[in-house]
Steps between C-alpha positions, in 0.01 A plus 500: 500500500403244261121348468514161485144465476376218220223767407493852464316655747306809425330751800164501567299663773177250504243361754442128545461280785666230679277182605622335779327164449252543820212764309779800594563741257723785575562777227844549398705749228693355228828750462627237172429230332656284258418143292653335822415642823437887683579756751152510739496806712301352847482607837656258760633294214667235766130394575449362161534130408787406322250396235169646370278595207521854341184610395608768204101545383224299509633248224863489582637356809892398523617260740828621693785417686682731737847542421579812639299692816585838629317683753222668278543315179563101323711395216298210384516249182204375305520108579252406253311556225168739549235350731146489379239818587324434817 
């Protein structure tokens, strides 16, 4: 099967948290990540907003868009450039 990714995706098995815009955090696994967008590893995945901020560490955040939701993990794409600490 080809990738038809725009980016080259590499793995990754890092921390970070998703902020869903009401003072919620929830911790979360990133399995890859790429210039574009990531695989997040999550519990309950269909309870997440179809947007939301990725916290990766304290100084880089991502906004996302779901584009893909399984049962225990999200296929998102990095909507724009990175968000300001804080």
């Amino acid at each position: 099967m080809q990738d038809k990714r725009a980016t080259p995706r590499r793995e990754i098995a890092r921390t970070a948290q998703i902020e869903l815009g009401d003072g919620t955090a929830l911790d979360c696994t990133l399995s890859d990540v790429s210039q574009t967008g990531a695989r997040i590893a999550i519990e309950n995945a269909a309870t997440i907003p179809d947007e939301f901020v990725l916290v990766l560490r304290d100084d880089l955040r991502k906004r996302c868009r779901t584009i893909r939701r399984a049962d225990n993990s999200l296929g998102v794409m990095f909507v724009a450039p990175p968000l300001p600490a804080g």
